[in-house]
C-alpha positions as CSV (number, residue, x, y, z in Angstrom):
1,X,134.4,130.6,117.4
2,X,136.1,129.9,114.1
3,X,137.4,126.9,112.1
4,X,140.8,128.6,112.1
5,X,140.3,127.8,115.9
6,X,143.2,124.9,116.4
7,X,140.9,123.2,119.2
8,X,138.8,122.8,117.0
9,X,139.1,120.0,114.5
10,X,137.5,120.2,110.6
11,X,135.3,117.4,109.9
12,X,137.0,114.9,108.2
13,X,135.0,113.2,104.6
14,X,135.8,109.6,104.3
15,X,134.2,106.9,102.1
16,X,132.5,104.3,103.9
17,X,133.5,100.6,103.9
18,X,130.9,97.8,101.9
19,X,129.5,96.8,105.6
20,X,128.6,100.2,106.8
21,X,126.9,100.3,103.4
22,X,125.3,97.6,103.1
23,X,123.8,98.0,106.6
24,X,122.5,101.7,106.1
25,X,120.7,99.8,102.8
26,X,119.2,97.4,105.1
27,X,118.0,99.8,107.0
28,X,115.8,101.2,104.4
29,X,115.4,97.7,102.4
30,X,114.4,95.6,106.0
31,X,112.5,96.9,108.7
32,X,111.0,94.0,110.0
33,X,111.0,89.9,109.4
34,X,108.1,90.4,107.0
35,X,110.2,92.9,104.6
36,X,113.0,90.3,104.2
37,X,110.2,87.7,103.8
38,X,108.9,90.1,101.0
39,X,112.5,90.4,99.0
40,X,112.9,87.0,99.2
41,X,110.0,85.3,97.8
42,X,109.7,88.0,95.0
43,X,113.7,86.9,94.2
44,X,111.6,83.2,94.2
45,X,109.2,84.7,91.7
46,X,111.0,86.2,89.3
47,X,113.2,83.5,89.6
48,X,110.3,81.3,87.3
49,X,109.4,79.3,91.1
50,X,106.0,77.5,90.9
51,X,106.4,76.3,94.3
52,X,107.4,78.5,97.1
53,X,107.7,77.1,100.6
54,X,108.3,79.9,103.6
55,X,109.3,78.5,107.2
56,X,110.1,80.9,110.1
57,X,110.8,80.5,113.3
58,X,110.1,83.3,116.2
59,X,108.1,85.7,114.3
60,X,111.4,85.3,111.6
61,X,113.5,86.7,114.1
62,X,115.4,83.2,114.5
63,X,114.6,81.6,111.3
64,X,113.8,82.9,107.8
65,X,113.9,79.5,105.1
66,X,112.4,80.3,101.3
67,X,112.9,77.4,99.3
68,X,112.1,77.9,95.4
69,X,111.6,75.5,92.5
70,X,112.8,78.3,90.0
71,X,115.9,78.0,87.6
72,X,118.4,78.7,90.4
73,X,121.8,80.3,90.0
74,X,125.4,78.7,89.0
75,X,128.3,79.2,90.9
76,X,129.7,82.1,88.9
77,X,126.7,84.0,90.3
78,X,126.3,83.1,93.9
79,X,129.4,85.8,94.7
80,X,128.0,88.4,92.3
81,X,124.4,87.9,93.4
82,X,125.7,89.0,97.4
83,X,127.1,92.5,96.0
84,X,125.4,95.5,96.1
85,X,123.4,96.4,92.8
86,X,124.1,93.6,90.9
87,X,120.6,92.0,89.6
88,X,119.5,89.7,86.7
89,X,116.2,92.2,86.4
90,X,117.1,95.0,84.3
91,X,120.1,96.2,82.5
92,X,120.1,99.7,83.9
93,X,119.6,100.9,80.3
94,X,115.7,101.9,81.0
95,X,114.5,102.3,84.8
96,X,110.7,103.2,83.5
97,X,110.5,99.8,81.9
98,X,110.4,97.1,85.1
99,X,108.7,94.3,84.4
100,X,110.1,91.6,87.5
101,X,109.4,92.0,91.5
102,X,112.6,93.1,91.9
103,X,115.4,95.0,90.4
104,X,117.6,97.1,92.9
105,X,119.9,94.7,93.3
106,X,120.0,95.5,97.4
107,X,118.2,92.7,99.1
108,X,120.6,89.7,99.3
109,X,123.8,91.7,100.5
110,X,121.4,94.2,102.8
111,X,120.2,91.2,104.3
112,X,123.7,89.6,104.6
113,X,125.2,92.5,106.0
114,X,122.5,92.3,109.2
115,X,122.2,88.6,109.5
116,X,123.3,85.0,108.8
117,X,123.3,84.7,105.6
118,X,123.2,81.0,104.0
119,X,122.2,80.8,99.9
120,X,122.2,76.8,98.0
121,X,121.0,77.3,94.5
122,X,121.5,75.3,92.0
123,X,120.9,75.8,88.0
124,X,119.9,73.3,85.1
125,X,123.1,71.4,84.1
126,X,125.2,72.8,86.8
127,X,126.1,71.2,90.5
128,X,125.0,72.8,93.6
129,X,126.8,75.1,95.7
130,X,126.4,76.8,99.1
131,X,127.9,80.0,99.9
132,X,127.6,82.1,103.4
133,X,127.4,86.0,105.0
134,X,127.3,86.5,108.4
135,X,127.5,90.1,109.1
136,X,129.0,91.4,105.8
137,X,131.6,88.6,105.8
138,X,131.5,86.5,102.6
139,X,132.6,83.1,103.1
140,X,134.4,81.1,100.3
141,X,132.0,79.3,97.6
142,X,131.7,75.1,98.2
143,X,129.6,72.2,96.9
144,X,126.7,71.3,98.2
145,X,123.1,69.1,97.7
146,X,119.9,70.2,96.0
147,X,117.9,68.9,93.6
148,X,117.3,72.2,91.6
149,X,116.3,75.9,92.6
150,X,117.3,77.7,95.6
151,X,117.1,77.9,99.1
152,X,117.8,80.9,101.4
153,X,118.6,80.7,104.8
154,X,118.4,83.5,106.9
155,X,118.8,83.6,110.9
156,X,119.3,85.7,113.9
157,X,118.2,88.4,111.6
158,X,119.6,92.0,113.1
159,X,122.1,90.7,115.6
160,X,124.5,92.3,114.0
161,X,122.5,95.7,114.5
162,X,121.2,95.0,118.0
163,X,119.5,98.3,118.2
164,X,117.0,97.3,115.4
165,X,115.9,94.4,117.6
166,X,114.4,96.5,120.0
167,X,111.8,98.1,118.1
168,X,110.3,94.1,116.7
169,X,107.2,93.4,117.8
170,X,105.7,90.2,119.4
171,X,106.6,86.8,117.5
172,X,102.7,87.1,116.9
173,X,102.6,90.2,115.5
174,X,105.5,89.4,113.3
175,X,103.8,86.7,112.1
176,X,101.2,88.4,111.2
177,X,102.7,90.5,109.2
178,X,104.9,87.5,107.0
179,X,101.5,86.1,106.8
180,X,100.0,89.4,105.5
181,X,102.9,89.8,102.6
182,X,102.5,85.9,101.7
183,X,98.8,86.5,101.4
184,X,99.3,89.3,98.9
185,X,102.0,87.5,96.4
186,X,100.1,84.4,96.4
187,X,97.1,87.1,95.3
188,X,99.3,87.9,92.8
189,X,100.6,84.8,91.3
190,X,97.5,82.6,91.3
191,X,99.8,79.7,89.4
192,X,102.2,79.1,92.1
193,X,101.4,77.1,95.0
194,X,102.4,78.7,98.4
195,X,103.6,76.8,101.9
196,X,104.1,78.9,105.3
197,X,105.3,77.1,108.4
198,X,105.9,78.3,111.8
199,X,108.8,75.8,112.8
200,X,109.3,77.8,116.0
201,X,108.4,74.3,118.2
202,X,107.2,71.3,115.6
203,X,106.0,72.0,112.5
204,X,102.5,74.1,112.3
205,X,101.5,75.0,108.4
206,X,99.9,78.8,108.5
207,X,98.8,79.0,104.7
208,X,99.1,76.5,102.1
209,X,97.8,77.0,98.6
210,X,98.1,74.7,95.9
211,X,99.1,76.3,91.9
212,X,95.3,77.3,90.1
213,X,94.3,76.4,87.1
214,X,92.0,77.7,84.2
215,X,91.7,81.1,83.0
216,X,92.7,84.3,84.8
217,X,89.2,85.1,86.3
218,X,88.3,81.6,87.4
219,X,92.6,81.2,88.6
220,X,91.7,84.1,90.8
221,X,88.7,83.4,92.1
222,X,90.2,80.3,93.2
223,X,93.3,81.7,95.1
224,X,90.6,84.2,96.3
225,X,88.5,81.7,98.0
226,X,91.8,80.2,99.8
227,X,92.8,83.7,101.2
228,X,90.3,85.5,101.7
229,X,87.5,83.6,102.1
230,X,84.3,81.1,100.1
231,X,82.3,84.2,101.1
232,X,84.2,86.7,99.7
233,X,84.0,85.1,96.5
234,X,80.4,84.6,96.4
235,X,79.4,88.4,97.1
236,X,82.0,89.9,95.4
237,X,81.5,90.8,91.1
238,X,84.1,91.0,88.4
239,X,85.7,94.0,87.4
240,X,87.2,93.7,83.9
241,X,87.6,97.6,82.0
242,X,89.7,99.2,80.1
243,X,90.5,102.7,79.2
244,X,93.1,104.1,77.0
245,X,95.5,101.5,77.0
246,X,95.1,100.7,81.0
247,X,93.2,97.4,82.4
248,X,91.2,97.3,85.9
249,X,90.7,93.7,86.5
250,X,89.3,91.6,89.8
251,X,87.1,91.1,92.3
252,X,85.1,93.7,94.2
253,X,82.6,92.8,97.0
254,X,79.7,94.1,97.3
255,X,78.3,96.8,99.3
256,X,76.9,94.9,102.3
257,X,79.3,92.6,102.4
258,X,82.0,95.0,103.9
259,X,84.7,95.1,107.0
260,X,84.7,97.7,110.1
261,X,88.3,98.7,109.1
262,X,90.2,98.6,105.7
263,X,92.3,95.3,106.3
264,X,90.7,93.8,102.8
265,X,91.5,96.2,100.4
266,X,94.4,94.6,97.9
267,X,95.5,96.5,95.4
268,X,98.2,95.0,92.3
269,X,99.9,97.5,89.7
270,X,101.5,95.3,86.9
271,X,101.2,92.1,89.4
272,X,103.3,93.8,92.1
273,X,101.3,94.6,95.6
274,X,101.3,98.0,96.3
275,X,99.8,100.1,99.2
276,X,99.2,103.7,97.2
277,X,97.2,106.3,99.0
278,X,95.7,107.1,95.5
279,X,93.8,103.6,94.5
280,X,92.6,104.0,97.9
281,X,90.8,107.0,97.3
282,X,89.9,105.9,94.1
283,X,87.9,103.1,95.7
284,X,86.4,105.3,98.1
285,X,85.1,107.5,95.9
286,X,83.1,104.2,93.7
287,X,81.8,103.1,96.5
288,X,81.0,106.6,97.7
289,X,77.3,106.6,98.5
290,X,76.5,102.9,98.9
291,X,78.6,102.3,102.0
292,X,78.3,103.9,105.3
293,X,81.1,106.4,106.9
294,X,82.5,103.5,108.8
295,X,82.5,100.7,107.0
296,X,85.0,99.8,104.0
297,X,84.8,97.9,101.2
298,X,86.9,94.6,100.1
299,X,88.7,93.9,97.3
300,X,91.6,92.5,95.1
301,X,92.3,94.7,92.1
302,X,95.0,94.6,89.4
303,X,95.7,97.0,87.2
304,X,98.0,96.7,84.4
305,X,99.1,99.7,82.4
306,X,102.5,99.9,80.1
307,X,105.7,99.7,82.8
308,X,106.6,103.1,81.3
309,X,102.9,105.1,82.4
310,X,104.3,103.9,86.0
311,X,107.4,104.7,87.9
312,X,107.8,101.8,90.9
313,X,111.2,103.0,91.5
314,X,109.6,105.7,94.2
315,X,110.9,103.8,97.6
316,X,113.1,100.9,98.6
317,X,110.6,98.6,99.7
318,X,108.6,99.2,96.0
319,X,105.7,99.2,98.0
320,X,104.3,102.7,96.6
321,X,104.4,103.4,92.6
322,X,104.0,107.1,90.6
323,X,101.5,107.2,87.9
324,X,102.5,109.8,84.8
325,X,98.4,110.1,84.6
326,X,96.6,109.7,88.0
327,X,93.3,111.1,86.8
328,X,93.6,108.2,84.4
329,X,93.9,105.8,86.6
330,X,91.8,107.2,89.2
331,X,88.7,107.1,86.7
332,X,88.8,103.9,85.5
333,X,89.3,102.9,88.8
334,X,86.1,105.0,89.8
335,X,84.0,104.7,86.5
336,X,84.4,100.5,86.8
337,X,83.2,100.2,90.2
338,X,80.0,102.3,89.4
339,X,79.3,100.5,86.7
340,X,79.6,97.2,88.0
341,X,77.4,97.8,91.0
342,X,74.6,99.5,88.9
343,X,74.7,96.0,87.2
344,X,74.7,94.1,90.4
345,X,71.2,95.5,90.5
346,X,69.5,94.7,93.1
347,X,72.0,92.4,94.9
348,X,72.7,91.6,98.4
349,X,75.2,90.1,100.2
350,X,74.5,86.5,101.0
351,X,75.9,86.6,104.2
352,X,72.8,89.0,105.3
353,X,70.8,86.2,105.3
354,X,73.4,83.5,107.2
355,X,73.4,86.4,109.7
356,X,69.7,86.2,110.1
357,X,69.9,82.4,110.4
358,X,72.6,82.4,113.3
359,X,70.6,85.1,115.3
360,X,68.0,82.1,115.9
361,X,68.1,80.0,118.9
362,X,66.4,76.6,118.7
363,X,65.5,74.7,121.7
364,X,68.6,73.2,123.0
365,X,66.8,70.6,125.3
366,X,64.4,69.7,122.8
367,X,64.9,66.1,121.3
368,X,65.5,65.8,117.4
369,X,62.6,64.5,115.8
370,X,63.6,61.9,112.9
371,X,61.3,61.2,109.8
372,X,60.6,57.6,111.2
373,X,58.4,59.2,114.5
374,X,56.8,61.6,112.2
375,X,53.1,61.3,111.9
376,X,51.6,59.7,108.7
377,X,49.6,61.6,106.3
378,X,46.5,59.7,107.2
379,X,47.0,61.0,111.2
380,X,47.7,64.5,109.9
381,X,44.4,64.6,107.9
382,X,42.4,63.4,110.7
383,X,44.4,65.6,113.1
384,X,43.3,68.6,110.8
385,X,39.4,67.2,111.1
386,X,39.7,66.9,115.1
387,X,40.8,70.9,115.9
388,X,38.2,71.8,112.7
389,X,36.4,74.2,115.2
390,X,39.3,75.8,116.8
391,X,40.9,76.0,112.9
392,X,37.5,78.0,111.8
393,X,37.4,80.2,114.9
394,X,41.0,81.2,113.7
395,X,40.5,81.6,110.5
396,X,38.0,84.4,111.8
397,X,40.2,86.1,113.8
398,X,42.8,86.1,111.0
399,X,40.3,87.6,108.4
400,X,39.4,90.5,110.9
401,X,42.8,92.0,109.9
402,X,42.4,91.9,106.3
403,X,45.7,94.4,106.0
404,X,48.0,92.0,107.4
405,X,47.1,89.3,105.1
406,X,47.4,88.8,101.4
407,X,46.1,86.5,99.0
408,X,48.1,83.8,97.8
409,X,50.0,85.0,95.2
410,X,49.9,83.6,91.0
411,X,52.7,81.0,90.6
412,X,54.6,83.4,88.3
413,X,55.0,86.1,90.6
414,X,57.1,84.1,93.0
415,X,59.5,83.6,89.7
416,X,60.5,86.9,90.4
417,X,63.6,87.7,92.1
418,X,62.2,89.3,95.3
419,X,59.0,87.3,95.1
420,X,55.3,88.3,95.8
421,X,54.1,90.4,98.7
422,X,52.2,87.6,101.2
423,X,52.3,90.2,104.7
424,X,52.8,93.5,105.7
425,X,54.4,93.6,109.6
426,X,55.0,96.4,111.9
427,X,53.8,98.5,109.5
428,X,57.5,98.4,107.8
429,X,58.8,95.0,106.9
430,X,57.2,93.1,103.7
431,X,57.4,89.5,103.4
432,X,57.3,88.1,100.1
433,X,57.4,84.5,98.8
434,X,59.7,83.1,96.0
435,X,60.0,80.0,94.2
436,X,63.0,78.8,96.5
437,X,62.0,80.8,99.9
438,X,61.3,84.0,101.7
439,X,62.7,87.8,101.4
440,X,62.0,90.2,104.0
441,X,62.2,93.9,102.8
442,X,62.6,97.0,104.9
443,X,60.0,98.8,103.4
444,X,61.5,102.2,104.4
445,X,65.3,101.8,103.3
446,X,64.3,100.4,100.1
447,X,62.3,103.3,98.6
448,X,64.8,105.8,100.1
449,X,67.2,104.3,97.7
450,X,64.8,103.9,95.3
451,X,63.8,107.8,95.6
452,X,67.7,108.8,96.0
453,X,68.3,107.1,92.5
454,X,65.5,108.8,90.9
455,X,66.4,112.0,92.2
456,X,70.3,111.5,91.2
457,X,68.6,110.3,87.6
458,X,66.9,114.0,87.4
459,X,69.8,115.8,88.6
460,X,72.2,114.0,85.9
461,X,69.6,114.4,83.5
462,X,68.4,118.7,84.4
463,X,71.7,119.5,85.4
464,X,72.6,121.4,89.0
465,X,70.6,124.3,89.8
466,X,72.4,127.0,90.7
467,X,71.9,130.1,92.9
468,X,74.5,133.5,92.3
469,X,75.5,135.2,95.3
470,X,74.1,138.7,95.5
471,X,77.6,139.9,96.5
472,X,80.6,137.4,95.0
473,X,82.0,136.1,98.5
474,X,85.7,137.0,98.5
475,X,88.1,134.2,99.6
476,X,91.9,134.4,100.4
477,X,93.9,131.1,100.2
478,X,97.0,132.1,99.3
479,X,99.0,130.1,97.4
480,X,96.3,127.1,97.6
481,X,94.4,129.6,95.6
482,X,96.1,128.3,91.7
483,X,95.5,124.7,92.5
484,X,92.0,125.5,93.1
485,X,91.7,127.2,89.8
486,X,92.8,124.3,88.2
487,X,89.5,122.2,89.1
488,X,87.1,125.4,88.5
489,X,85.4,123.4,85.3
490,X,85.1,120.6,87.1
491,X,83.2,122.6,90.4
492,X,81.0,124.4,88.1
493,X,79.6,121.2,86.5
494,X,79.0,120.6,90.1
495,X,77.1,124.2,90.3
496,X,80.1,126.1,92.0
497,X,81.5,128.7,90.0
498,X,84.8,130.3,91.0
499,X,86.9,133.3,89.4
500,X,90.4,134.3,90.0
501,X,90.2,137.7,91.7
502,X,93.9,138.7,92.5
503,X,96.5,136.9,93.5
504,X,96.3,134.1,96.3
505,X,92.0,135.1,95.8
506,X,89.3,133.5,94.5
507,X,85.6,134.9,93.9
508,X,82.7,132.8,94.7
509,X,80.1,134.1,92.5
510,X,77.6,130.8,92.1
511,X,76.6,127.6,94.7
512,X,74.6,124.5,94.0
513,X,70.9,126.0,94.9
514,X,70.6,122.4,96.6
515,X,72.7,123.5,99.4
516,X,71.0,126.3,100.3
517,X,73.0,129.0,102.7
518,X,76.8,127.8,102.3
519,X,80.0,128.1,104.2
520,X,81.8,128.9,101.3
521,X,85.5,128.8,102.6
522,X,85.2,126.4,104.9
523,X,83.6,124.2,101.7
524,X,86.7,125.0,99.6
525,X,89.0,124.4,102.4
526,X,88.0,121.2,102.4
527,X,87.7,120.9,98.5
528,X,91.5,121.7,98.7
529,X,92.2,119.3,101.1
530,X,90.7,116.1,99.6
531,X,92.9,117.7,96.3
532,X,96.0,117.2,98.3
533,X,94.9,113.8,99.1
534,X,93.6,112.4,96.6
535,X,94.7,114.5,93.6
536,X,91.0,116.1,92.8
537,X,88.0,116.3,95.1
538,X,84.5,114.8,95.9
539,X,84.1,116.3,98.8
540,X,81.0,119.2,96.9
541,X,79.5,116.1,95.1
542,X,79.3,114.5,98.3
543,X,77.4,117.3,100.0
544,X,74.7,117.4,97.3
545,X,74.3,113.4,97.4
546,X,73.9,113.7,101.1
547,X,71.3,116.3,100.2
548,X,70.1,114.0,97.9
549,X,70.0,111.4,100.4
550,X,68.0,113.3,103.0
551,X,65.4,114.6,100.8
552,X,65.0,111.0,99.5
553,X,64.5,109.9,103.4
554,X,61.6,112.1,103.7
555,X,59.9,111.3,100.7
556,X,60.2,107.9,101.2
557,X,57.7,104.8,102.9
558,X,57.4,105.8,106.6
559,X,57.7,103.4,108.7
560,X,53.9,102.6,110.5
561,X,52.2,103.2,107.0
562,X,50.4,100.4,105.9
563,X,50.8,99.3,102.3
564,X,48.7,97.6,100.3
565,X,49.7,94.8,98.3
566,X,49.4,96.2,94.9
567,X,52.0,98.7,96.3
568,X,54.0,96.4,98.3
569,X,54.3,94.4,94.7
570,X,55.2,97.7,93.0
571,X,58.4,97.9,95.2
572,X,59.4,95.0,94.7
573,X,59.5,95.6,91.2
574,X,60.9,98.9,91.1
575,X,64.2,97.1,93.3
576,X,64.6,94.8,91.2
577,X,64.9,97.2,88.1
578,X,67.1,100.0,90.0
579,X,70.3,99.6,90.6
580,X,71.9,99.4,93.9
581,X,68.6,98.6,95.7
582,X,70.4,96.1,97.4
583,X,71.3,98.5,100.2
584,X,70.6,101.8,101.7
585,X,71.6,105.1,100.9
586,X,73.6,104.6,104.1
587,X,75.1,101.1,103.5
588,X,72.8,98.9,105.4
589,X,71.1,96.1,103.7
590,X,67.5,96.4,102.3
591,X,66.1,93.0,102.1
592,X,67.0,89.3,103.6
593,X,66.5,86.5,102.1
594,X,66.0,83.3,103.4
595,X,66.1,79.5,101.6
596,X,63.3,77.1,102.4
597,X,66.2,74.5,103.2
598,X,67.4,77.1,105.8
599,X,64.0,77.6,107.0
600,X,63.4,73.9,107.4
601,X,66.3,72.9,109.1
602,X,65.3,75.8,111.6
603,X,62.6,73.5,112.8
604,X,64.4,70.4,112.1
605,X,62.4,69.4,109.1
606,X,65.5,68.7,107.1
């Protein structure tokens, strides 16, 4: 059939009306409570707020109130603020230089065209008024009461697009996620204080942070603390670098203070939360061979780089950002992390030792014994005289297994970090004493990292050895086979040399001798795909570390040797210089240690 058919009829092109617009922009600009949350307290933000107060009510379904402190709008700009594209942000005249939240000018009339819309703002000088949008429909402006700023009013969000409602999730969930998106712009503006309140039935406050003081590190380490977590704080070290005009700064934990899924990771680009699949593999990659497979590190990291290295204009929601140099970024990103956990040194994660502590059970019918029914000193002494005999015998038994037991050690050596070797147990586990407690070391995991970093040392230092093929393997990727090219310096550093060999081929003429007999395409295959993800690949140097790693497992401590204490004392040493030592080569922790408060109040001495 043809169009010259007359039953059939020519698609007609018409121009849509404001409301069909608007709501199609919604659409992209508001898929859930939590994104309208989002637009609105970054309007708050760059609005110069330092108080911010969120209240919702049904997951935000119901209710959406953000009440601001900032410099509020007149009435000439309520009207103009409500139509598409209009913003106080940017001029239009240079899209690669944003330096505010927002700047599309699409959140206030997206959200009016799916919603109840109510805006009272007031600016310095200027009375109050109110104006309202319920589905698209602008009412007319009129006076109304504030003090100063604004407050936006938004409720039965989506009724006007019913369809939408069916795919929100539980009030809960929603929550959740306004909780989630608060969380990260209080992250980001340390100097504003932040209120949520679920006002579904009462009043119940969610998150509540007051406005931080002092410099940037100690402002952030304070919001920190509030939203994440005292722990957090107290495991995690700075990260303050700086390459070619960018600057990584923040907190990252350490390695045994991790999470079984990435719901800690926060990342800030130019103070705005972002969620870019590229940080993320950047921070994979520093913490590459200090965390296990399936564990994740946390951390808040900003990065701040000129607004025109950085294109934020990639989706609606400005949740994802371009960089013009993403192997910039991704190095300093990479290079900082290293860095700072070589200097952690031998660090470890204070909540190791809590752990510990909680895993004991006192005697829960056993009455506390106070100071006052204590025996004197004077009973104690003559107590000691009494069991004399039985004292002696044991002291016998105790010297017939002179490997378990070590001299007391010199005063000086307990100064040291990890103390002085006092027992050897199970043939694996070395207790030392310190000035202020214990530490208890698994013998084992601690020199395979020890081994593993002198073995990476030699490497770094000799180079990788490599072994040429007999016969160049021949490998077809197509395509693929270019963007492989392009990394061919950086694999042959690693000791895999590649040639181009035709087109969409690649010759394999040299492997890293560490790896023995290699799959080579299935090894570039995944080379290639690590490049899409991340832009370039570990996924070689990670086979030779895991080399690395299992040859340092064998040549470590085996567990059931016994040690002697001049070598016990040696370990602890070499930890305490190497960096890293604080956990395996597989993320799990190397030594506890445990206060002499903590011990105490175990048997209710405190």
């Amino acid at each position: 059939m043809s169009l010259d058919d007359p039953k059939i009829s020519r698609p007609i092109i018409r121009q849509l009306d404001e409301t069909a617009i608007n709501r199609i922009a919604a659409g992209e600009v508001v898929e859930r409570p939590a994104s309208a949350v989002k637009e609105l307290v970054e309007n708050a933000l760059d609005a110069g707020a330092t108080r911010v107060l969120v209240e919702v009510a049904h997951g935000g379904k119901s209710l959406i109130r953000v009440t601001d402190d900032g410099c509020g709008m007149g009435p000439e700009d309520l009207p103009l603020a409500l139509s598409r594209h209009a913003t106080s942000k940017i001029d239009g005249s240079d899209l690669m230089n944003i330096q505010s939240f927002g700047f599309r000018g699409e959140a206030l009339p997206s959200l009016g065209a799916v919603g109840r819309l109510r805006i009272i703002s007031r600016a310095p000088g200027e009375d109050a008024h109110e104006l309202r949008v319920t589905a698209g429909e602008m009412s007319a402006l009129r006076p109304a009461a504030l003090t100063r700023g604004t407050v936006v009013d938004l409720r039965d969000l989506f009724f006007a697009t019913p369809a939408r409602l069916k795919f929100m999730r539980s009030d809960r969930a929603e929550i959740q996620a306004i909780t989630d998106v608060v969380k990260r712009l209080a992250m980001a503006e340390p100097g504003v204080g932040f209120t949520l309140k679920d006002v579904t039935e009462g009043e119940r406050v969610i998150l509540r942070t007051d406005p931080e003081t002092g410099d940037l590190f100690d402002a952030l380490a304070g919001r920190l603390r509030a939203l994440i977590g005292r722990e957090f704080v107290e495991n995690a070290f700075r990260i303050d670098a700086e390459r070619e005009g960018l600057r990584l700064m923040g907190y990252a934990a350490l390695p045994t203070y991790s999470r079984g899924a990435a719901v800690a990771q926060f990342f800030f680009v130019n103070g705005r939360p972002v969620r870019d699949r590229q940080l993320y593999g950047a921070l994979r990659a520093g913490y590459m061979d200090v965390l296990a497979r399936d564990r994740h590190p946390v951390v808040a990291l900003f990065l701040d780089c000129p607004p025109a290295r950085v294109d934020v204009n990639v989706h609606p929601a400005k949740s994802e950002v371009r960089f013009r140099d993403t192997g910039l970024v991704r190095g300093l990103i990479v290079s900082a992390l290293r860095h700072a956990l070589a200097e952690a040194g031998h660090r470890a994660s204070s909540t190791v030792g809590a752990g510990v502590l909680g895993a004991f059970q006192p005697e829960p019918d056993r009455p506390r014994v106070y100071q006052m029914d204590r025996p004197s000193n004077a009973a104690l002494h003559r107590a000691r005289d009494w069991q004399a005999p039985a004292l002696a015998e044991g002291a016998a038994l105790w010297q017939a297994a002179p490997s378990a037991r070590i001299d007391a050690p010199e005063p000086e050596a307990t100064a040291n970090p990890l103390g002085a070797a006092r027992a050897h147990l199970h043939e694996n586990y070395i207790i030392a004493q310190t000035a202020t407690g214990m530490v208890i070391v698994d013998a084992h995991a601690a020199h395979e990292r020890l081994v593993y970093e002198r073995l990476k040392r030699q490497m770094a230092e000799n180079g990788i050895a490599r072994q040429a093929l007999l016969i160049p393997e021949i490998v077809t990727l197509g395509e693929d086979a270019d963007r492989l090219l392009d990394h061919s310096d950086d694999l042959a550093a690693l000791g895999l040399t590649i040639e181009p060999f035709g087109p969409g081929t690649i010759a394999v003429r040299e492997t890293p001798a560490l790896l023995g007999t290699v799959a080579v395409e299935p090894l570039l295959r995944d080379i290639l795909d690590e490049i899409d993800d991340l832009g370039r690949s570990e996924a070689l140097r990670a086979r030779l570390d895991a080399v690395l790693s299992r040859v340092a497992c064998h040549g470590s401590v085996r567990t059931g040797r016994r040690m002697s204490a001049e070598e016990m004392n040696a370990l602890l040493r070499e930890m305490e210089a190497t960096p890293k030592s604080g956990q395996c080569n597989h993320g799990r922790p190397t030594y506890v240690t445990l206060a002499l408060s903590d011990i105490e109040r175990l048997f209710g001495r405190s």
